[in-house]
C-alpha positions as CSV (number, residue, x, y, z in Angstrom):
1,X,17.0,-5.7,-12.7
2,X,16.4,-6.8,-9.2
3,X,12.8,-7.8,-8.1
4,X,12.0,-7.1,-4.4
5,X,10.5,-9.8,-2.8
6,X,7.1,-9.0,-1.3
7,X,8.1,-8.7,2.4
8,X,10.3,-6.1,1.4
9,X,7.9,-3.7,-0.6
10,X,6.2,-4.4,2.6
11,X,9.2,-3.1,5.0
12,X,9.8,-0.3,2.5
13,X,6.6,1.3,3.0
14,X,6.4,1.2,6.2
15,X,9.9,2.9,6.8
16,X,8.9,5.2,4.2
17,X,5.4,6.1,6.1
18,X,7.4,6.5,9.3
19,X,10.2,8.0,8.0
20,X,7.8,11.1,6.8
21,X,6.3,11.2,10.3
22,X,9.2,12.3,12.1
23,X,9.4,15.7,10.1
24,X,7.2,17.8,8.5
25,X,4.3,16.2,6.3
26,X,1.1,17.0,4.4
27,X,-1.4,14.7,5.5
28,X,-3.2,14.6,2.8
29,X,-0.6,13.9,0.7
30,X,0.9,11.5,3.1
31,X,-2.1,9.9,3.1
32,X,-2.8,9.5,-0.4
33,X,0.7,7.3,-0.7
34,X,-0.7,5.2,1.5
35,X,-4.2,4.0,0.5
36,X,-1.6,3.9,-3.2
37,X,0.6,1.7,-1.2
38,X,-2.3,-0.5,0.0
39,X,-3.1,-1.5,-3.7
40,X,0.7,-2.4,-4.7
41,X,1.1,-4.4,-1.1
42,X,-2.4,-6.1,-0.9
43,X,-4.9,-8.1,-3.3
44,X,-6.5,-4.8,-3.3
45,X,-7.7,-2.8,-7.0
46,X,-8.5,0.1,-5.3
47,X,-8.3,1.5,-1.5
48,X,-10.0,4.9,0.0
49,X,-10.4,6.3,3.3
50,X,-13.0,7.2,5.2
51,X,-13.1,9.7,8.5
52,X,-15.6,10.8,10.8
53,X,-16.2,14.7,11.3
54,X,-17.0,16.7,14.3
55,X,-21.0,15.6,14.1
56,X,-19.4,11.4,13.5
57,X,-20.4,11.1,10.0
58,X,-17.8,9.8,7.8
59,X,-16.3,11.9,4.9
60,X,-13.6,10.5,2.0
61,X,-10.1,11.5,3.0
62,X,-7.9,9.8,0.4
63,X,-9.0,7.3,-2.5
64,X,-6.7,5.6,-5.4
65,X,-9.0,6.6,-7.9
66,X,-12.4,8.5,-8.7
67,X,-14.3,4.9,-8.8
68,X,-13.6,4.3,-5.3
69,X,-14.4,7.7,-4.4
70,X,-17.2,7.2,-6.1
71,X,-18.6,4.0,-4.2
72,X,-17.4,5.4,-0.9
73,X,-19.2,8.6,-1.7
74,X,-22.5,6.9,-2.3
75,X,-22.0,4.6,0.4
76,X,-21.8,7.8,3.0
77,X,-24.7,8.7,1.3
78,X,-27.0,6.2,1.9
79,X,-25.7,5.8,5.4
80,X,-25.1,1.7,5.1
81,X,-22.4,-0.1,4.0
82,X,-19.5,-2.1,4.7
83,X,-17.2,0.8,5.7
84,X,-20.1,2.2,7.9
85,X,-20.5,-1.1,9.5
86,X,-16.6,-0.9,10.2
87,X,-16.5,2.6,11.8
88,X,-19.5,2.3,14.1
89,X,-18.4,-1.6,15.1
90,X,-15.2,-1.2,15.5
91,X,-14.6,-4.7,13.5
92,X,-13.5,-5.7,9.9
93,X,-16.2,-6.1,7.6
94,X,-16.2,-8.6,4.2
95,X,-18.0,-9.1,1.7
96,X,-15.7,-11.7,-0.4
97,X,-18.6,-11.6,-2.8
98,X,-20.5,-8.5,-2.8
99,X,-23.2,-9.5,-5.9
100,X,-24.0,-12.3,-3.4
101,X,-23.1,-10.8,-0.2
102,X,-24.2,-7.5,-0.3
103,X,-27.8,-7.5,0.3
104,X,-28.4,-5.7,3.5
105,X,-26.3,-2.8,1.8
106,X,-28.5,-2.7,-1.4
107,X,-27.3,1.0,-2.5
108,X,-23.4,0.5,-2.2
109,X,-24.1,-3.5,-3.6
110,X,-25.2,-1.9,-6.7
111,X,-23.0,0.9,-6.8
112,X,-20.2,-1.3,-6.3
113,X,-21.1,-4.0,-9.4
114,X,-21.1,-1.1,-11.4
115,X,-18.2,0.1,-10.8
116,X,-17.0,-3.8,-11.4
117,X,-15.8,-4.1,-7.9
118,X,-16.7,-7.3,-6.5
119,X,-15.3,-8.1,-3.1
120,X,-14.3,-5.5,-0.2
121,X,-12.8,-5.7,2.7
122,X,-13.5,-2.7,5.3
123,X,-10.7,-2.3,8.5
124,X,-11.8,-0.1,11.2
125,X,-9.2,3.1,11.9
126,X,-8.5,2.7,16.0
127,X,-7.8,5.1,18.5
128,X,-7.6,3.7,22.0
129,X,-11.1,2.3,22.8
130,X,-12.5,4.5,20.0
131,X,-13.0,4.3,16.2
132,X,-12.0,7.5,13.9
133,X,-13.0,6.1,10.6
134,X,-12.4,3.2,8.2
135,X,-10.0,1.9,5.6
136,X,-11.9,0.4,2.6
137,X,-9.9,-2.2,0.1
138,X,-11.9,-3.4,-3.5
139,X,-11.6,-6.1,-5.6
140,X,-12.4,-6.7,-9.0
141,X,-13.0,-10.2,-7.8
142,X,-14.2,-12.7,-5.7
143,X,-12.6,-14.0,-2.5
144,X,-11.5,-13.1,1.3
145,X,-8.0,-11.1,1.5
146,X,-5.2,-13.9,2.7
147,X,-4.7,-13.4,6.6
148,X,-1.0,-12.1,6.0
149,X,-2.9,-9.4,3.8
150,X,-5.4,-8.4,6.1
151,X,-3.1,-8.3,9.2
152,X,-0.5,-5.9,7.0
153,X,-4.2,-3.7,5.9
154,X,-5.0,-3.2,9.4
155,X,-1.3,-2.3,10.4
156,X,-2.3,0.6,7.4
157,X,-5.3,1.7,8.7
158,X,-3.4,2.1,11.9
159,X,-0.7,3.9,10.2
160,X,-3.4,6.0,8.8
161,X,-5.0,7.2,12.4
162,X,-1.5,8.0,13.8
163,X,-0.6,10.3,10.5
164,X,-4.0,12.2,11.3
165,X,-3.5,12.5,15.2
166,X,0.3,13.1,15.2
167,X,0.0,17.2,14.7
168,X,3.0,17.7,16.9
169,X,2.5,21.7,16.6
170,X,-0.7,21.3,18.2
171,X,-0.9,18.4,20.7
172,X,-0.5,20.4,23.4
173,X,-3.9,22.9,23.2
174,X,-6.0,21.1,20.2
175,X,-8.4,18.5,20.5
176,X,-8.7,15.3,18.7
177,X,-12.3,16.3,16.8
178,X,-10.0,19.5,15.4
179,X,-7.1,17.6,14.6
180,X,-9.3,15.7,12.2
181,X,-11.5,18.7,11.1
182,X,-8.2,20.2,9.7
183,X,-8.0,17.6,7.7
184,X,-10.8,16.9,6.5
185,X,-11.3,20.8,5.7
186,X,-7.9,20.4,3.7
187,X,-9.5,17.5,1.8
188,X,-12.2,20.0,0.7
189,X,-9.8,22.8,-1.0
190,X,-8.0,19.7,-2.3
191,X,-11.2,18.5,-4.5
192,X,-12.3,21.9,-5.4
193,X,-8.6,22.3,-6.9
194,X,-8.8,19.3,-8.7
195,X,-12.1,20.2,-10.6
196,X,-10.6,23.8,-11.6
197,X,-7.7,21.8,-12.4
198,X,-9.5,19.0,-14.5
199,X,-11.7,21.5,-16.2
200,X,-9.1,23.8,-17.4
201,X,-6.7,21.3,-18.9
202,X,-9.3,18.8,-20.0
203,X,-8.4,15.9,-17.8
204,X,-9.4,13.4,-15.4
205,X,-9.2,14.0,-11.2
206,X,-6.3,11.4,-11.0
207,X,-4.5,13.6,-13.2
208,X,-5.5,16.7,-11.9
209,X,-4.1,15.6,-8.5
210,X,-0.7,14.2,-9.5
211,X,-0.1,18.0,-10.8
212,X,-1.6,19.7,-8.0
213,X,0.5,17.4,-5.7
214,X,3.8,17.9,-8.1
215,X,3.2,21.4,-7.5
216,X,3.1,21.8,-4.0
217,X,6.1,19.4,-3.9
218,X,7.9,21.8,-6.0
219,X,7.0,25.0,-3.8
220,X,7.5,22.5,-0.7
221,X,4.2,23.8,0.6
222,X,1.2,22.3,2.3
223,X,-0.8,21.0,-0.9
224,X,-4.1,22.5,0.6
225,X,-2.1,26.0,0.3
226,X,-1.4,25.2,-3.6
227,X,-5.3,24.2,-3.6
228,X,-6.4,27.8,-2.2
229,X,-4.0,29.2,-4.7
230,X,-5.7,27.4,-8.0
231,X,-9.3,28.4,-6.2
232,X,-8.3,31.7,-6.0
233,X,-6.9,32.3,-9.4
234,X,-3.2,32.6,-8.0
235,X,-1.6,29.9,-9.7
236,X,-2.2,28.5,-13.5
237,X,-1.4,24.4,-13.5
């Protein structure tokens, strides 16, 4: 069995990412490949995004798994943190040790540990001069990402803000702040889903949203159309 080096996991992904962009795409879904691709590529255990709404407050778009949903969810809450620090600076933020680190961010520092993530590493999501959210990568240990790493997370990140600007149906008469609303309010009938889902067949969220996502893939349909459909009581998975 052939083992692909690492540069050319790397080069697959990105074709891959780019590929889907030239045709029609979910963006959630899209999206959730790649914060998955960000912990197979990097010297990352978990990765989540973060995007700012209409009012510039940031909101989880995609996360790996429900503990990183769960520190970036506290971390919005408390208003401080390294991903905050990323999106309103424009500039990478680590903490390569957050136990030690992490004081000025006391709320995500101990939500964080208890989740047993102990470094992160937060890459600001660029749009021309501006900032439209933040791509967060945790580690169960200590340490800096390697500069190769860190160059190919913020290539990501970028990846990430052209997948949620590139609507081509509606550049021509929709503004940015919609663009991003859209997806955002996608997100929402995407975790509502997964909680019917979860609580009808007794499973976790990651589970719940592999089957929600293999059944919009099935019905090749937007997967926050197969969301409004569980919600609504119009589909059984």
């Amino acid at each position: 069995m052939m083992v692909l080096s690492h540069a050319a996991l790397v080069s697959g992904a990105f074709v891959k990412l780019t590929d889907a962009l030239v045709g029609e795409y979910d963006a959630a879904d899209l999206l959730r490949h790649l914060v998955d691709q960000c912990v197979v590529l990097l010297d990352a255990t978990a990765a989540g995004l973060l995007l700012a709404d209409s009012h510039g407050e940031l909101q989880v778009i995609a996360s790996t798994s429900e503990e990183s949903l769960l520190v970036e969810v506290l971390q919005h809450q408390a208003g401080a943190g390294p991903c905050i620090d990323a999106y309103r600076l424009g500039t990478v933020v680590t903490l390569s040790d957050i136990a030690a680190d992490g004081d000025q961010y006391p709320d995500f520092q101990a939500a964080a540990l208890s989740q047993g993530f102990q470094s992160v590493h937060a890459i600001p999501m660029r749009f021309r001069p501006n900032t439209i959210g933040a791509l967060n990568l945790f580690r169960n240990r200590h340490g800096a990402l390697s500069d190769e790493d860190a160059v190919i997370g913020q290539a990501l990140a970028d990846v990430a803000t052209i997948i949620l600007l590139h609507e081509r149906t509606a550049r021509k008469n929709a503004t940015i702040n919609a663009q991003l609303q859209q997806a955002l309010n996608s997100r929402v009938f995407i975790e509502q889903a997964k909680g019917v889902i979860a609580a009808r067949n007794n499973i976790n969220m990651d589970e719940a949203f592999t089957r929600l996502r293999a059944h919009a893939r099935s019905r090749q349909e937007p997967m926050h159309r197969s969301a409004a459909d569980v919600i609504n009581n119009l589909v059984m998975i």
